[in-house]
PDB file of N, CA, C and O in Angstrom, chain B, residues numbered from 101:
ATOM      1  N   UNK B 101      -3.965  -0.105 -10.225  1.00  0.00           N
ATOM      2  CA  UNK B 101      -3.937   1.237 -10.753  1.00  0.00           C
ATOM      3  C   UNK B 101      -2.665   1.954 -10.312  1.00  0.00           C
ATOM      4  O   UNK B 101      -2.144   2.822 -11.013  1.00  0.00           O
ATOM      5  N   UNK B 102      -2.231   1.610  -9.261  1.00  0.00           N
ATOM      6  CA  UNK B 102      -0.919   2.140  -8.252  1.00  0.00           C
ATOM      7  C   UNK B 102       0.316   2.058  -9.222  1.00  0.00           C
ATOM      8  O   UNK B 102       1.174   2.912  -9.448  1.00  0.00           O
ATOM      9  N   UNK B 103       0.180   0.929  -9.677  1.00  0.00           N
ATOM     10  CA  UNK B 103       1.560   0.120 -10.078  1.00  0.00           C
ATOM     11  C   UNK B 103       1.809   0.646 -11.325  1.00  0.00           C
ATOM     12  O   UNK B 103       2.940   1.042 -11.608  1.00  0.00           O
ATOM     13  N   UNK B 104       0.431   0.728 -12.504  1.00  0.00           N
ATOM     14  CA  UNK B 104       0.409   0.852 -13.870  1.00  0.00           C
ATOM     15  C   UNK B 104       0.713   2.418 -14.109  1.00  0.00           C
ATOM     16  O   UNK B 104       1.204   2.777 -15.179  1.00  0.00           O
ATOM     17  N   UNK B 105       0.336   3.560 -12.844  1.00  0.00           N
ATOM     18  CA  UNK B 105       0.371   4.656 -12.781  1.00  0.00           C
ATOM     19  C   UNK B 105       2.038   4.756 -12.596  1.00  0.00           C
ATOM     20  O   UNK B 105       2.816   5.347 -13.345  1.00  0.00           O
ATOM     21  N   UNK B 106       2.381   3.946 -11.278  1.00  0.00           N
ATOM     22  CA  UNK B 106       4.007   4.215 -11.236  1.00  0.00           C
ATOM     23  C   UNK B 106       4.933   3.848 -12.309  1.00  0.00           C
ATOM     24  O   UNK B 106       5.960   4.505 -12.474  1.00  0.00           O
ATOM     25  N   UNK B 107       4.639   2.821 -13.071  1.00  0.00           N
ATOM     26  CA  UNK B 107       5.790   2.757 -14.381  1.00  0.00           C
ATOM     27  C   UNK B 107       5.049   3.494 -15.137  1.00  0.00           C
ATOM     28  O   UNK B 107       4.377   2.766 -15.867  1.00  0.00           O
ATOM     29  N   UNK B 108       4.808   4.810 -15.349  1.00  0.00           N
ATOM     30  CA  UNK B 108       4.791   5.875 -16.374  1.00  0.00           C
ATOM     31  C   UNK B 108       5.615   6.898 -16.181  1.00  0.00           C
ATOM     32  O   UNK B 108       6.186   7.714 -16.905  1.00  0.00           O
ATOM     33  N   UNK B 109       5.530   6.599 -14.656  1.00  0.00           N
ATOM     34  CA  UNK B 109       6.918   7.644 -13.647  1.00  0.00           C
ATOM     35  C   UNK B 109       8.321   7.525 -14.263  1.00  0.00           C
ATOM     36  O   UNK B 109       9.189   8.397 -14.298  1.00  0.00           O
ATOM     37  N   UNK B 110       8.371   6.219 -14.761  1.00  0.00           N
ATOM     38  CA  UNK B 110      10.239   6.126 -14.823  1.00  0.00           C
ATOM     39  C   UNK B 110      10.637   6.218 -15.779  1.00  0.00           C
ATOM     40  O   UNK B 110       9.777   6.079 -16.649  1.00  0.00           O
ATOM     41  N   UNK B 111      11.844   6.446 -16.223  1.00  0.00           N
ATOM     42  CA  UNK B 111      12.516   6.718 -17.071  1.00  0.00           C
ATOM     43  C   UNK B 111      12.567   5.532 -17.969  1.00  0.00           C
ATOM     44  O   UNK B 111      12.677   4.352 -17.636  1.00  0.00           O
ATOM     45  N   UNK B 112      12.436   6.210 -19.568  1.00  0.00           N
ATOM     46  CA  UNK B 112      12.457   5.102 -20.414  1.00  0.00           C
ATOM     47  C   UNK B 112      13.466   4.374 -20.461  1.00  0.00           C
ATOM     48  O   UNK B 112      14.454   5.055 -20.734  1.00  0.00           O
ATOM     49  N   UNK B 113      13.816   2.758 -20.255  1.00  0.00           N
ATOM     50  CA  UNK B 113      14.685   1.659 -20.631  1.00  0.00           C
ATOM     51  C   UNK B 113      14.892   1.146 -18.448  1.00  0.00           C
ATOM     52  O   UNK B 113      15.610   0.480 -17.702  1.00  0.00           O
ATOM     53  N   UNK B 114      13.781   1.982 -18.415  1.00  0.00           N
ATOM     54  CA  UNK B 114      14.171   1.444 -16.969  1.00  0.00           C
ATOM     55  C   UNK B 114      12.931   0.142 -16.404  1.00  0.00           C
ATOM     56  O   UNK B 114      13.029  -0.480 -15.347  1.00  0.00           O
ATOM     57  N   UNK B 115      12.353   0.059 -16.938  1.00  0.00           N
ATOM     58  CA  UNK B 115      10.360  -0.033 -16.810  1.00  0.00           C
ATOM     59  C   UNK B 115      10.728  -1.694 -17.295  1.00  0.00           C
ATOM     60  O   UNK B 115      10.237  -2.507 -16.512  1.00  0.00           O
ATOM     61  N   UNK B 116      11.401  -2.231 -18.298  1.00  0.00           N
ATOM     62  CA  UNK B 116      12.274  -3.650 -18.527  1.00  0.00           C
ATOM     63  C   UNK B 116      13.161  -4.211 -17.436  1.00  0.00           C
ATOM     64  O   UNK B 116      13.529  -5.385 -17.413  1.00  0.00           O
ATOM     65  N   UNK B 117      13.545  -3.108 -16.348  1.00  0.00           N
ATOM     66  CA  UNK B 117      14.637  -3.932 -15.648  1.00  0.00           C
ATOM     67  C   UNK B 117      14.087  -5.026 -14.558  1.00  0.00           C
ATOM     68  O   UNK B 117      13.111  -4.478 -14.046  1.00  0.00           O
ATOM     69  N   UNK B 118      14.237  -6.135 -14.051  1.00  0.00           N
ATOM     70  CA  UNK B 118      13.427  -7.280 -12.878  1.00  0.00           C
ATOM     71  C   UNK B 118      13.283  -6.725 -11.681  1.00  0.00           C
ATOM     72  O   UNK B 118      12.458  -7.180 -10.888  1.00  0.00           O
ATOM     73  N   UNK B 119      14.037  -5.703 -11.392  1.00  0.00           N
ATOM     74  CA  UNK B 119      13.843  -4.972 -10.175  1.00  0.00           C
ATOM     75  C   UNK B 119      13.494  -3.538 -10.269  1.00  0.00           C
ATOM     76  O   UNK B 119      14.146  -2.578  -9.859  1.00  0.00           O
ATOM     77  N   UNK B 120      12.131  -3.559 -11.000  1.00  0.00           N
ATOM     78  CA  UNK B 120      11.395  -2.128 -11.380  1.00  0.00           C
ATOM     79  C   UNK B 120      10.790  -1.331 -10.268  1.00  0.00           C
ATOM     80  O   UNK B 120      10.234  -1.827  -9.288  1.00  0.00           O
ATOM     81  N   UNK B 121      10.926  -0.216 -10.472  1.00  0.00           N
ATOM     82  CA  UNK B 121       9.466   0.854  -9.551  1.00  0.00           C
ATOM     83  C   UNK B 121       8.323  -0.153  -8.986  1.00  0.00           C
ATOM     84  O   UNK B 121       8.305  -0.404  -7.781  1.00  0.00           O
ATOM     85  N   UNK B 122       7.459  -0.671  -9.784  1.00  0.00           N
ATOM     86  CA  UNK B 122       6.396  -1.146  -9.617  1.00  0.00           C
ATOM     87  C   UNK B 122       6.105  -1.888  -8.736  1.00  0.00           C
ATOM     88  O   UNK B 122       5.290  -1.527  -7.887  1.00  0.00           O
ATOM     89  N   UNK B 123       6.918  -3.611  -8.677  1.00  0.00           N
ATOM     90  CA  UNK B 123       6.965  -4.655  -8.561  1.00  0.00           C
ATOM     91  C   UNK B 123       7.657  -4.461  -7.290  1.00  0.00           C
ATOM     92  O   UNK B 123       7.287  -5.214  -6.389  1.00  0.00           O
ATOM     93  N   UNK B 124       8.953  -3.282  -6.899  1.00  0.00           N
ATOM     94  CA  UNK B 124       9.422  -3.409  -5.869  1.00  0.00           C
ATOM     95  C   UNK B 124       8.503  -2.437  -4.256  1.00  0.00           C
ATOM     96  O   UNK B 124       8.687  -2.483  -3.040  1.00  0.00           O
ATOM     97  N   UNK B 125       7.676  -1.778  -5.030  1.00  0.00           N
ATOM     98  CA  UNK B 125       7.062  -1.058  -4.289  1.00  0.00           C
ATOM     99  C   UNK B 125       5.749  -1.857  -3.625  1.00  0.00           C
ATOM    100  O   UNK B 125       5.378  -1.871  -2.451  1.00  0.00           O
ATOM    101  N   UNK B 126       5.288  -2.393  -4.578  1.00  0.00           N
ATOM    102  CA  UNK B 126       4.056  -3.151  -4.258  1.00  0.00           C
ATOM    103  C   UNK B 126       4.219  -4.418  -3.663  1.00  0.00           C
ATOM    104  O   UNK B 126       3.209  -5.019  -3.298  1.00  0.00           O
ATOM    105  N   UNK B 127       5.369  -4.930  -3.505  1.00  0.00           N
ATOM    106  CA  UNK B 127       5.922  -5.842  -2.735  1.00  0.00           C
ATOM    107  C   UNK B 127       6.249  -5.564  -1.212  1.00  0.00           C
ATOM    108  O   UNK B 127       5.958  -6.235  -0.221  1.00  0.00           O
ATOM    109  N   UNK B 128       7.008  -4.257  -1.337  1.00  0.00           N
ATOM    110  CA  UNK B 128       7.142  -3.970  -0.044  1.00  0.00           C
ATOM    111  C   UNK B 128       5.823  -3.083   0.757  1.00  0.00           C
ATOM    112  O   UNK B 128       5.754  -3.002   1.984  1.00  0.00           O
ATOM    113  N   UNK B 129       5.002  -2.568  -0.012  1.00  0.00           N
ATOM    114  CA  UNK B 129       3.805  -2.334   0.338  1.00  0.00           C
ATOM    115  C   UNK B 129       3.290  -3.369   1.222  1.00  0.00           C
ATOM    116  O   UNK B 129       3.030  -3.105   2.396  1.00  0.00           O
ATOM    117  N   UNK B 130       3.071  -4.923   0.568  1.00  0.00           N
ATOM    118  CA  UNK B 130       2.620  -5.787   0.896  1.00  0.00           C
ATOM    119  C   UNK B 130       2.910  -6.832   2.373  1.00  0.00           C
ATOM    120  O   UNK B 130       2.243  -7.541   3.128  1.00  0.00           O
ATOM    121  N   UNK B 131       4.434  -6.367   2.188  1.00  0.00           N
ATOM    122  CA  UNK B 131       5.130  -6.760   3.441  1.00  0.00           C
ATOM    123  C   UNK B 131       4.727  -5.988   4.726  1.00  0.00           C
ATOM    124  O   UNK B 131       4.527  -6.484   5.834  1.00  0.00           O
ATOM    125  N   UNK B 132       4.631  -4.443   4.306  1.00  0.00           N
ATOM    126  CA  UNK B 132       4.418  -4.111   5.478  1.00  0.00           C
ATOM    127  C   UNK B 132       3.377  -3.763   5.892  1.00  0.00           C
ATOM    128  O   UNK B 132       3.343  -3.156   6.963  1.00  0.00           O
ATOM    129  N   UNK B 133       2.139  -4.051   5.137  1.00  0.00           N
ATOM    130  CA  UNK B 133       0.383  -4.131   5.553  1.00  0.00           C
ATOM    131  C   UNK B 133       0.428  -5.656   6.010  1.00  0.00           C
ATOM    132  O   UNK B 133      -0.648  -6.143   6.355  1.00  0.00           O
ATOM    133  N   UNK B 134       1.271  -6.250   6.038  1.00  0.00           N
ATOM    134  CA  UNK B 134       1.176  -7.916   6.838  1.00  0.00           C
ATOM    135  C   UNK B 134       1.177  -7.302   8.153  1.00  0.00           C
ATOM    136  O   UNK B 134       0.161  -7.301   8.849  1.00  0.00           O
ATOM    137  N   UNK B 135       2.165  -6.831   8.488  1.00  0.00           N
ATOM    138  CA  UNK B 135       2.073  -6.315  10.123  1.00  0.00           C
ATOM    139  C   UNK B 135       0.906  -5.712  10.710  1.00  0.00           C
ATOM    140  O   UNK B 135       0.282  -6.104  11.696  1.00  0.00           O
ATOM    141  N   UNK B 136       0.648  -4.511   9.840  1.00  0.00           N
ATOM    142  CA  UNK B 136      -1.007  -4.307  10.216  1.00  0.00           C
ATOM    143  C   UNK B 136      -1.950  -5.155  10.640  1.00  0.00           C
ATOM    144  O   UNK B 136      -2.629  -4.365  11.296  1.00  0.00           O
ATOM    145  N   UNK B 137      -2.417  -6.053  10.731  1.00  0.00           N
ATOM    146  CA  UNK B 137      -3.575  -6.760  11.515  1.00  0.00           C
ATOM    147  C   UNK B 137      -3.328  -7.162  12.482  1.00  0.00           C
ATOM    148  O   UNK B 137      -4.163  -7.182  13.387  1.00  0.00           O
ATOM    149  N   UNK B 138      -1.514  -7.836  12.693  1.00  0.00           N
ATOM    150  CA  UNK B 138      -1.284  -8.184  14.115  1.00  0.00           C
ATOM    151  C   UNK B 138      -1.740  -7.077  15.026  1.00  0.00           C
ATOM    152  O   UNK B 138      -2.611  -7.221  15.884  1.00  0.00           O
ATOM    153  N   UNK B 139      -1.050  -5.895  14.765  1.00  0.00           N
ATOM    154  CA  UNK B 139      -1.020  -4.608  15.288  1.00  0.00           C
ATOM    155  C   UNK B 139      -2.313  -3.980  15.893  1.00  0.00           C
ATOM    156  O   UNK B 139      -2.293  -3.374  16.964  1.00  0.00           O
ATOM    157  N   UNK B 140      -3.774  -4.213  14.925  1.00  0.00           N
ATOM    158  CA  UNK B 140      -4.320  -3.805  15.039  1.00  0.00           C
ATOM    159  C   UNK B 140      -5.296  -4.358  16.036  1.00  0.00           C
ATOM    160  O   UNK B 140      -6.204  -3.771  16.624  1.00  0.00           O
ATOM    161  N   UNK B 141      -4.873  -5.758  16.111  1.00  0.00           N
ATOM    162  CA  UNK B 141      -6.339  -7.148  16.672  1.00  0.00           C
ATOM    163  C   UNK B 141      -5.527  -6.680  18.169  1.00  0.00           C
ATOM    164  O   UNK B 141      -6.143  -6.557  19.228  1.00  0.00           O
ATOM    165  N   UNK B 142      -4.014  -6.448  18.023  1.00  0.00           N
ATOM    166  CA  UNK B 142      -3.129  -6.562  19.748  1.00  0.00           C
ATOM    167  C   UNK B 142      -4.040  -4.957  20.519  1.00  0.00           C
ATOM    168  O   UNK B 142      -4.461  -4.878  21.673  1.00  0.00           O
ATOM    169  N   UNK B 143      -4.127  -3.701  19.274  1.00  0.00           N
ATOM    170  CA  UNK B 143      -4.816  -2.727  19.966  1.00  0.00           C
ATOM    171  C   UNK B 143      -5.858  -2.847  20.573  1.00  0.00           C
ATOM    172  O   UNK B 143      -6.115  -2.622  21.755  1.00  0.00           O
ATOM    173  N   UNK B 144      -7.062  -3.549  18.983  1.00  0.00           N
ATOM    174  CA  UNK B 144      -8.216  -3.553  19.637  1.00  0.00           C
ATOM    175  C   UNK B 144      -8.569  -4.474  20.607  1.00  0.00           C
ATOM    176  O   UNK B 144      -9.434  -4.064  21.382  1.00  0.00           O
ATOM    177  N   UNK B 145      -8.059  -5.867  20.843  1.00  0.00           N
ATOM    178  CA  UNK B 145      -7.928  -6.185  22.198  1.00  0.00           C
ATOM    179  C   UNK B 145      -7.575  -5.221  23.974  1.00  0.00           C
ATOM    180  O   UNK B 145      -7.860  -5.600  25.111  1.00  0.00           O
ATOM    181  N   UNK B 146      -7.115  -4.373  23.672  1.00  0.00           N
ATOM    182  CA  UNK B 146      -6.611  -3.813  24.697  1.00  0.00           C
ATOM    183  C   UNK B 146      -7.466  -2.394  25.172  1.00  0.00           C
ATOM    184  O   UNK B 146      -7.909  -2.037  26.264  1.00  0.00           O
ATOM    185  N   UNK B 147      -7.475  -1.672  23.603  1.00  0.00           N
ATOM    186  CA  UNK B 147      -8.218  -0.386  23.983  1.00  0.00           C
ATOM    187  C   UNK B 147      -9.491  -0.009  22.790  1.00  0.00           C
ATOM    188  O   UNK B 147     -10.081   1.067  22.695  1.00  0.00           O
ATOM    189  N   UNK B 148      -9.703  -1.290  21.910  1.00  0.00           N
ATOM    190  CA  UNK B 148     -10.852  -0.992  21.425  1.00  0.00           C
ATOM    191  C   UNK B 148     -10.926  -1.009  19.756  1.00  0.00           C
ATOM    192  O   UNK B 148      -9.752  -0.829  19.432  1.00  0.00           O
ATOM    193  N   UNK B 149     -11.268  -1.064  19.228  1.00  0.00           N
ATOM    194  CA  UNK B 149     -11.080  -1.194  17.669  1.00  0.00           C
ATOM    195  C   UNK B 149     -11.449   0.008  17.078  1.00  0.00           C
ATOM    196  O   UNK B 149     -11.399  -0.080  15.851  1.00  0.00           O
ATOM    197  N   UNK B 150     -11.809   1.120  17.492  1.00  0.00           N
ATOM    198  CA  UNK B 150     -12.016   2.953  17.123  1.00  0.00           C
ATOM    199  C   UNK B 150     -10.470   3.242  17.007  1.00  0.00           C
ATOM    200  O   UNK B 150      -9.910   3.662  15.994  1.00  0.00           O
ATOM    201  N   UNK B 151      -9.790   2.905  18.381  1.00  0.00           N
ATOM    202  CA  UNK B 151      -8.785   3.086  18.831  1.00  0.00           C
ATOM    203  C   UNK B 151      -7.611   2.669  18.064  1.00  0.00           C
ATOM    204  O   UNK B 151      -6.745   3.410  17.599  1.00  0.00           O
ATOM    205  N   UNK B 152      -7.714   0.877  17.955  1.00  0.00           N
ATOM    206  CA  UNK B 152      -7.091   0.138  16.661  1.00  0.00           C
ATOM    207  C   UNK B 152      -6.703   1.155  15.200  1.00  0.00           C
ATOM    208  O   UNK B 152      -5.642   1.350  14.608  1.00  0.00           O
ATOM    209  N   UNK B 153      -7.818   1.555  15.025  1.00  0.00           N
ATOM    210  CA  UNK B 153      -8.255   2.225  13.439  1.00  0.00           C
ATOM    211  C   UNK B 153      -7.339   3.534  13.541  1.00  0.00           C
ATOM    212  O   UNK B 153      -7.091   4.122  12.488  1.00  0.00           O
ATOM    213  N   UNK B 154      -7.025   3.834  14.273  1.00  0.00           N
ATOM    214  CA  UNK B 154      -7.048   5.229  14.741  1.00  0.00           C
ATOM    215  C   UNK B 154      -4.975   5.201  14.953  1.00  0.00           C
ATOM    216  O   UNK B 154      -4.086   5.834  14.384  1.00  0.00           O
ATOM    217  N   UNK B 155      -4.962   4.110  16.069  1.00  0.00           N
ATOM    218  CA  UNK B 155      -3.549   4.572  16.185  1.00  0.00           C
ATOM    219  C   UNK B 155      -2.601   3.206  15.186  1.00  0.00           C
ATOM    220  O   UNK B 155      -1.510   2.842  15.624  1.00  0.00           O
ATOM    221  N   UNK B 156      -3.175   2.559  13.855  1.00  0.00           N
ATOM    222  CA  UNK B 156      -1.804   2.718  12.714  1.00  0.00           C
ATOM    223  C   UNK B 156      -2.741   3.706  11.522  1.00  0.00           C
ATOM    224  O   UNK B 156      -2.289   3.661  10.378  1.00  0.00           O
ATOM    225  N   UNK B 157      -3.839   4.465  11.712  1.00  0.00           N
ATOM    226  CA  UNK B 157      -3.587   5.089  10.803  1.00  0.00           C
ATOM    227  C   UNK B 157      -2.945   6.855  10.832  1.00  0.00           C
ATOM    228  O   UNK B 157      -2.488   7.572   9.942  1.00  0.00           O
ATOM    229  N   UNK B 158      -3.171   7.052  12.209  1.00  0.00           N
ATOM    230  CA  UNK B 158      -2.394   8.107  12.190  1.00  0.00           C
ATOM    231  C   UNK B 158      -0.885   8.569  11.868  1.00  0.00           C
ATOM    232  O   UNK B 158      -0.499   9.516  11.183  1.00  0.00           O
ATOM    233  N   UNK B 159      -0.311   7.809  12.426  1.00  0.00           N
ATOM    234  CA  UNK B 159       1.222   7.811  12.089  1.00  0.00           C
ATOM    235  C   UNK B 159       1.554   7.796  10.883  1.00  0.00           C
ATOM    236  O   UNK B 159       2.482   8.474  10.443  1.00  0.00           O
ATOM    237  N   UNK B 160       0.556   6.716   9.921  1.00  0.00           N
ATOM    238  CA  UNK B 160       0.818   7.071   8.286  1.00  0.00           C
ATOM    239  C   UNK B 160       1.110   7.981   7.938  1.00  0.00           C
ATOM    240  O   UNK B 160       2.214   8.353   7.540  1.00  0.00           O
ATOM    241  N   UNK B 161      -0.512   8.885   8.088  1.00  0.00           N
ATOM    242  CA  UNK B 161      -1.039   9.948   7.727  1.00  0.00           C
ATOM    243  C   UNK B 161       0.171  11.030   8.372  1.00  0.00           C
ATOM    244  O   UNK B 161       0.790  11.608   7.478  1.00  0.00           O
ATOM    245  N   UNK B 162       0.418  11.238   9.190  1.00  0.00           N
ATOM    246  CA  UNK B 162       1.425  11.944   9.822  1.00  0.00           C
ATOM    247  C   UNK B 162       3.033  12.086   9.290  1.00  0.00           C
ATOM    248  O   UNK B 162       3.818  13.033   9.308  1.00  0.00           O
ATOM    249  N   UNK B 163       3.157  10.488   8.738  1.00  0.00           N
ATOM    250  CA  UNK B 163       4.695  10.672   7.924  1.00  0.00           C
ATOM    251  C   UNK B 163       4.528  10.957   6.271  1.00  0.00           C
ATOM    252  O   UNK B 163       5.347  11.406   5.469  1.00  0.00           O
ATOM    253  N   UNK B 164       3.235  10.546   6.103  1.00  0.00           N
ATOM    254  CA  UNK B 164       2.613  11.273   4.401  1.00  0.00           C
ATOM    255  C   UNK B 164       2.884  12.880   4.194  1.00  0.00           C
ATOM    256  O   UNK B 164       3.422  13.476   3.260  1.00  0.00           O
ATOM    257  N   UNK B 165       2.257  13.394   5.530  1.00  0.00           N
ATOM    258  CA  UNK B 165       2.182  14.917   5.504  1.00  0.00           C
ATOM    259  C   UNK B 165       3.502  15.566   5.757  1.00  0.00           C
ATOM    260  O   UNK B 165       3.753  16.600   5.138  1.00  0.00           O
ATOM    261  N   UNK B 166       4.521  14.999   6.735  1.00  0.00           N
ATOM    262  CA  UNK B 166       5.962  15.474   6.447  1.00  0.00           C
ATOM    263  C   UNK B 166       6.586  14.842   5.478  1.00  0.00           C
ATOM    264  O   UNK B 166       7.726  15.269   5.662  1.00  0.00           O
ATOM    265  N   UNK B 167       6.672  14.007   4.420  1.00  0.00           N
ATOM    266  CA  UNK B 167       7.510  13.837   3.650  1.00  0.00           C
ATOM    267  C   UNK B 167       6.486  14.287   2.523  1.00  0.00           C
ATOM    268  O   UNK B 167       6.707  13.774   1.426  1.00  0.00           O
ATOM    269  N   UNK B 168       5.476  15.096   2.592  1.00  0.00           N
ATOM    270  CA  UNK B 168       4.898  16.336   1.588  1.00  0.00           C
ATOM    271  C   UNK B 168       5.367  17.436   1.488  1.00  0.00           C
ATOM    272  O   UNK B 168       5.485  18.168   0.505  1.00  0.00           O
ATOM    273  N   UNK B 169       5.710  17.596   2.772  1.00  0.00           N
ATOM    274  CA  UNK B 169       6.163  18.733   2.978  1.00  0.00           C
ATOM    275  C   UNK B 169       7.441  19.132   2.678  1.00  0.00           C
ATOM    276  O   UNK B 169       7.600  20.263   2.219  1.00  0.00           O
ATOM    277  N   UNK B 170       8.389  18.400   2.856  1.00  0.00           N
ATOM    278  CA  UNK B 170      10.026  18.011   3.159  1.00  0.00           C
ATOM    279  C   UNK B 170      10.473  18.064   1.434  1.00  0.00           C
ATOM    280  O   UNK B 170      11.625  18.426   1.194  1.00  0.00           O
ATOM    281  N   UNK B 171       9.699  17.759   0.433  1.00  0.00           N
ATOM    282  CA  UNK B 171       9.860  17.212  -0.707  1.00  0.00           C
ATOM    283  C   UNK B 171       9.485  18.526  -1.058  1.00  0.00           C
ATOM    284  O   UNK B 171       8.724  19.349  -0.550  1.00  0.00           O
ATOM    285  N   UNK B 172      10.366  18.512  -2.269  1.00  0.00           N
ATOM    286  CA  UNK B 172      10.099  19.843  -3.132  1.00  0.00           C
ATOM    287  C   UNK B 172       9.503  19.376  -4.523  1.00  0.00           C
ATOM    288  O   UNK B 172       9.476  18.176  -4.797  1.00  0.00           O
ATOM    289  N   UNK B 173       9.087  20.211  -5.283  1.00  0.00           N
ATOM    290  CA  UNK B 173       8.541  19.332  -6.322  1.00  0.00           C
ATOM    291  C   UNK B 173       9.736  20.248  -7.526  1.00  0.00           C
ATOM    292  O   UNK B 173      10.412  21.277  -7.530  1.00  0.00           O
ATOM    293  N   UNK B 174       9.433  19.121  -8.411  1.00  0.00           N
ATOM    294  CA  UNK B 174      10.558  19.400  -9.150  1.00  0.00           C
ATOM    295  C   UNK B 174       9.938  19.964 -11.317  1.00  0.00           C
ATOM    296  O   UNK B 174      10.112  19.255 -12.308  1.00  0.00           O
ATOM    297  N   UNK B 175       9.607  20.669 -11.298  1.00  0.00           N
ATOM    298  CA  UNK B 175       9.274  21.069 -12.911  1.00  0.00           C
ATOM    299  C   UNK B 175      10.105  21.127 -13.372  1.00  0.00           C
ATOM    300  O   UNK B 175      11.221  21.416 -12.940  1.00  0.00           O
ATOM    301  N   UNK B 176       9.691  20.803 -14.614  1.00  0.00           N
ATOM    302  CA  UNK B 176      10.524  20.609 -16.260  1.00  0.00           C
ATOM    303  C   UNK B 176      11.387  19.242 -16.445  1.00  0.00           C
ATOM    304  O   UNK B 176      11.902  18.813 -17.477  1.00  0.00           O
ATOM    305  N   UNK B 177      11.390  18.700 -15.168  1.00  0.00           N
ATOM    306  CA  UNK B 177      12.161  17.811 -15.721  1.00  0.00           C
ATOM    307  C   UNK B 177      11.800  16.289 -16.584  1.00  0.00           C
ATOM    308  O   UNK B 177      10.771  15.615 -16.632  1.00  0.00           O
ATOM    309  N   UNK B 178      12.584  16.192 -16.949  1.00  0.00           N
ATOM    310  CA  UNK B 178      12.169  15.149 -18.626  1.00  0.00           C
ATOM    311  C   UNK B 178      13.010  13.704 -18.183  1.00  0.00           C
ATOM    312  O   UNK B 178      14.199  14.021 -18.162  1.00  0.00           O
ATOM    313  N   UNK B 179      12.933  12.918 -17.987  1.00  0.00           N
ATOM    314  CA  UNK B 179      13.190  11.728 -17.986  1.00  0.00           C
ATOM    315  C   UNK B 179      14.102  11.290 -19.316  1.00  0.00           C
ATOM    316  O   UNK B 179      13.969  11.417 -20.533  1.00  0.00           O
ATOM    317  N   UNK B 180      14.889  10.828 -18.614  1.00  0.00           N
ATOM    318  CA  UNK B 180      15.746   9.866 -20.195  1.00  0.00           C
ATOM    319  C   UNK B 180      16.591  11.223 -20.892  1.00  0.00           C
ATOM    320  O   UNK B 180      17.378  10.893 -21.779  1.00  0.00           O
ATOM    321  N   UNK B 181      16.537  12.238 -20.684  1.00  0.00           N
ATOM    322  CA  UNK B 181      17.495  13.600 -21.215  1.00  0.00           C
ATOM    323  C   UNK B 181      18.700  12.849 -20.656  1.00  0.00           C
ATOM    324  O   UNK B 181      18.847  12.359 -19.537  1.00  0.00           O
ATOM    325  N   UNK B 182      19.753  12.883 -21.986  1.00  0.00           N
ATOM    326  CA  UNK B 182      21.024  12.481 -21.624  1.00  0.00           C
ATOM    327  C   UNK B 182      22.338  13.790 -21.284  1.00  0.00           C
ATOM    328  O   UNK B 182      22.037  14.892 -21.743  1.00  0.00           O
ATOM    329  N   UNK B 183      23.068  13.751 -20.886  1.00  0.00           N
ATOM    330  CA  UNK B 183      23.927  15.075 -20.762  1.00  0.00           C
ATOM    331  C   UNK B 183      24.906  15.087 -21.791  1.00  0.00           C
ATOM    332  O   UNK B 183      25.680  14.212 -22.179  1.00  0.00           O
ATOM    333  N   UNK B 184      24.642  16.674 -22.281  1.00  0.00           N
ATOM    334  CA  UNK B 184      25.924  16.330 -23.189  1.00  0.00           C
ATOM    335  C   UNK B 184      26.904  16.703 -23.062  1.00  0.00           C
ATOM    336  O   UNK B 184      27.306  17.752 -23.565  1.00  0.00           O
ATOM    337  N   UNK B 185      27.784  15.697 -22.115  1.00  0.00           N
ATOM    338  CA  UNK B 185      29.172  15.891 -22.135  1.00  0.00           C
ATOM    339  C   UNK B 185      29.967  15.845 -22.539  1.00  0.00           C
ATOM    340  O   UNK B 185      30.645  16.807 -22.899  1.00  0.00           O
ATOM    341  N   UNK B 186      30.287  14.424 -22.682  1.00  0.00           N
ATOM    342  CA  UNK B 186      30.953  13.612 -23.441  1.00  0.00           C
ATOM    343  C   UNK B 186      30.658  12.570 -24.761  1.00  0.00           C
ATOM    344  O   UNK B 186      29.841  11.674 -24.550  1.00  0.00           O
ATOM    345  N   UNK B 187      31.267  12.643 -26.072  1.00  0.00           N
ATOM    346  CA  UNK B 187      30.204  12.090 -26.733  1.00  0.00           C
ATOM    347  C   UNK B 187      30.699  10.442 -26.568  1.00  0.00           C
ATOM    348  O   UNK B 187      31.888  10.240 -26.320  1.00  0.00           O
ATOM    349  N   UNK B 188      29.945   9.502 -26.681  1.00  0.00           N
ATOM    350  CA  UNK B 188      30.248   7.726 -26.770  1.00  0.00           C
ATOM    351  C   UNK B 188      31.649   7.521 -27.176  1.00  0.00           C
ATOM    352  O   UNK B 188      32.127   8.317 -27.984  1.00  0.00           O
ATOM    353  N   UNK B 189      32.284   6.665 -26.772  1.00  0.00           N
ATOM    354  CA  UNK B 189      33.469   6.327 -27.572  1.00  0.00           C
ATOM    355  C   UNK B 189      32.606   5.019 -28.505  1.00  0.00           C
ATOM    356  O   UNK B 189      31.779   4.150 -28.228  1.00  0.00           O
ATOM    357  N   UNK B 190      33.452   5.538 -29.913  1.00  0.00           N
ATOM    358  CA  UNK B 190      32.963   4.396 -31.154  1.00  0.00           C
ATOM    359  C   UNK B 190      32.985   2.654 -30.838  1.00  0.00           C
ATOM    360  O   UNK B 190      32.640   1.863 -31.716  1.00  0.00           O
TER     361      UNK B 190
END
């Protein structure tokens, strides 16, 4: 649902290219929830699996909420609007 939602995001003629929104996100998504279990089995070994749960999901949650914040949101803008500057050379 992640992926099919993010290529609606991009700009038309971009959604064809091999190194799309989608494919590159959900890849690196994937890479870095690999680390998660080491992370989590090394916590809950040590201080408990509440604990585990607790300290990789906070930090997420914590860099979610400043780069919510940090980010401005942007209206009106239209994807694929070309500028008109200059017109094509023939």
């Amino acid at each position: 649902m992640a992926e099919a939602s993010g290529s609606r995001l991009q700009a038309p003629g971009f959604r064809d290219r091999p190194c799309s929104y989608p494919g590159v996100t959900y890849q690196l998504g994937n890479t870095i929830a690999a680390f998660n279990l080491p992370i989590q089995e090394a916590m809950a070994a040590s201080y408990g699996y509440p604990f585990a749960l607790a300290g990789t999901m906070v930090p997420v949650l914590l860099l979610l909420a400043v780069l919510t914040a940090l980010g401005g949101e942007r209206k009106g803008i239209r994807f694929g609007r070309q500028h008109a500057a200059a017109p094509a050379p023939a």
